[in-house]
C-alpha positions, 0 to 999 in steps of 0.5 A, a space after each residue: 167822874 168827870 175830874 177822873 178823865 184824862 184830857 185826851 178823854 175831854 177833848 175826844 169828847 168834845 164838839 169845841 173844835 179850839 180845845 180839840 185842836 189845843 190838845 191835838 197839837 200838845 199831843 204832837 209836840 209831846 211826840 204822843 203820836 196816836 193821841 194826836 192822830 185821833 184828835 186830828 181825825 176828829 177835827 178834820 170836819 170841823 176844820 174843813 175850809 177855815 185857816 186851821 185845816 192845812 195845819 191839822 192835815 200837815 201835823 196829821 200827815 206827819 203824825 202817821 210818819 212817825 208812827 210808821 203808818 207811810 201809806 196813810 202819810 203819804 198820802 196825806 202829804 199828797 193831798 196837803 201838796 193838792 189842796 193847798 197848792 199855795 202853802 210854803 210848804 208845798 214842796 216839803 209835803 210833796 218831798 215828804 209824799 215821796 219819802 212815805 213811799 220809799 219807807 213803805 217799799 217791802 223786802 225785797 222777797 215780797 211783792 215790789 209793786 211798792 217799791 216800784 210806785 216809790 221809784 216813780 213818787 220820788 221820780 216826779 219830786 225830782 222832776 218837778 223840783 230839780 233844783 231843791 235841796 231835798 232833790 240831793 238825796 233822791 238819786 241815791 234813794 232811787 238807786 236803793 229802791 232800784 237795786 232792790 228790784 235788781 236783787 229780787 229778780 237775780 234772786 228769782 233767777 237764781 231759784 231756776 239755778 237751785 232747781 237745775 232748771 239750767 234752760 229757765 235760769 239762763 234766760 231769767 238771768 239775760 233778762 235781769 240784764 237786759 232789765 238792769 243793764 248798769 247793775 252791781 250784780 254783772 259779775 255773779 250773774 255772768 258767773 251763774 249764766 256760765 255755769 248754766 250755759 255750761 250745765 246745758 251742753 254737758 247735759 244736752 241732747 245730740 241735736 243741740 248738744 254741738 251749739 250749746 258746746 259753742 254758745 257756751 265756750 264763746 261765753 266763757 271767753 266774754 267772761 274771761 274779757 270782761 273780768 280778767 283776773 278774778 275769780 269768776 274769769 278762772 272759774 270760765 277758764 277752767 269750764 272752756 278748758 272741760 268744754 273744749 274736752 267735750 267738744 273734742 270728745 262730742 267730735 269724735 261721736 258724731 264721727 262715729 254716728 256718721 259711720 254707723 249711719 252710713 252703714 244703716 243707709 247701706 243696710 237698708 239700700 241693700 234690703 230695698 234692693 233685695 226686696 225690690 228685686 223679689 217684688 220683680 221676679 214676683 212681678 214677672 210671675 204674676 204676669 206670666 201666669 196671667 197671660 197663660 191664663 189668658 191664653 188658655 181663655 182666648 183658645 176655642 174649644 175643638 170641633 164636634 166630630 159626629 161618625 155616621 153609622 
């Protein structure tokens, strides 16, 4: 039964560190990457404090990496840049710490709390290795990481749009602006912000209804400005042109309301007139009456005559 196990087998078995580490690294040159991950586990005890251990924490590290465990990598490459702060392959490790979290940061329709701390790892490499070859790429990673946090909140913005919810989508998109103001999406964000703007003054209630018109024909023109002679700017054209339209239209309404509200106040100025005038006169019966009922009062009854027969 012996002859029948595997070297993996033998070694995993084994308590002889030298032949677990001689097959944990036969593994990792073969690219058997699990293997080794198994066997460098089982020597991390038994390498602790001797010349072996930053190897089987680095090969171990790297193992997790190309097996795609980027969270277990990372942070054994980490703790590789910690423990062993004066291996040469410090900065390496750190640099490879950072490259797990951006490997590791989700699709941007899922939660980006990974994609932010992977801007934030590959934030500090630069920071603390400015000048490292390794430091040329991690702008544009950062740029990747960064677009994909702009895209999800334009994504999150535009689902209030889908839904007609015209108020929330006009704020969601200001604050995607406001959070990535050098952002690639401006011009589809402008768009989708216009087209709100315009939604909610079509669609306004009359108290509001004249400032959204302005709010919105004053974006129109921004857009008209900002990107002449695309799409998006003839889109602005043709909603100014509907809006002016429902400004002129929205005029002559709130003329008309004027009208009918001045002959409402009439009306009711000419009831309370009336009404005022009635409560007098019955005022003035009231009174009169109550000072002959108390004439009547203040008269003496007439005097007893009293005949002697």
């Amino acid at each position: 039964m012996a002859g029948c196990k595997t070297q993996q087998q033998i070694a995993m078995q084994s308590a002889d560190k030298d032949l677990i580490l001689k097959v944990a690294n036969e593994k990792f040159e073969k690219k058997k990457w699990q293997d080794a991950i198994a066997l460098y586990e089982r020597l991390s005890n038994l390498v602790a404090g001797t010349d072996d251990a930053p190897n089987v924490v680095f090969n171990s590290a790297y193992a997790n990496y190309y097996d795609k465990n980027y969270k277990l990598a990372g942070y054994q490459f980490k703790n590789f840049a910690v423990t062993f702060p004066q291996d040469p392959r410090k900065e390496e490790a750190a640099y490879m710490s950072a490259l797990c979290y951006y490997e590791g940061s989700l699709d941007y329709n899922l939660d980006q709390t990974s994609t932010e701390s992977a801007i934030n790892e590959l934030q500090d490499f630069l920071n603390n290795y400015p000048n490292s070859e390794r430091a040329k790429n991690i702008g544009q990673l950062i740029d990747e990481l960064s677009y994909k946090l702009e895209f999800k909140a334009y994504e999150n913005a535009r689902q209030y749009y889908k839904m007609a919810e015209y108020k929330a989508a006009n704020v969601a998109f200001d604050n995607v602006l406001d959070d990535f103001p050098g952002t690639k999406l401006r011009p589809k964000i402008y768009d989708y912000i216009m087209k709100s703007r315009y939604e909610l003054a079509v669609h306004s209630v009359f108290d509001l209804k004249r400032d959204r018109i302005d709010n919105a024909i004053a974006f129109a023109k921004q857009v008209e400005t900002e990107l002449p002679g695309t799409d998006y700017a003839k889109t602005a054209t043709g909603l100014k042109t509907k809006l002016v339209k429902e400004k002129e239209d929205f005029s002559k309404l709130e003329k008309e309301m004027e009208v009918k509200k001045a002959e409402f106040e009439k009306k009711q100025k000419e009831l309370q007139s009336k009404e005022a005038a009635k409560n007098q006169e019955s005022a003035e019966k009231e009174a009169k009456k109550a000072l002959q009922d108390s004439a009547k009062l203040s008269t003496p009854p007439p005097a007893a005559v009293f005949k002697i027969k």
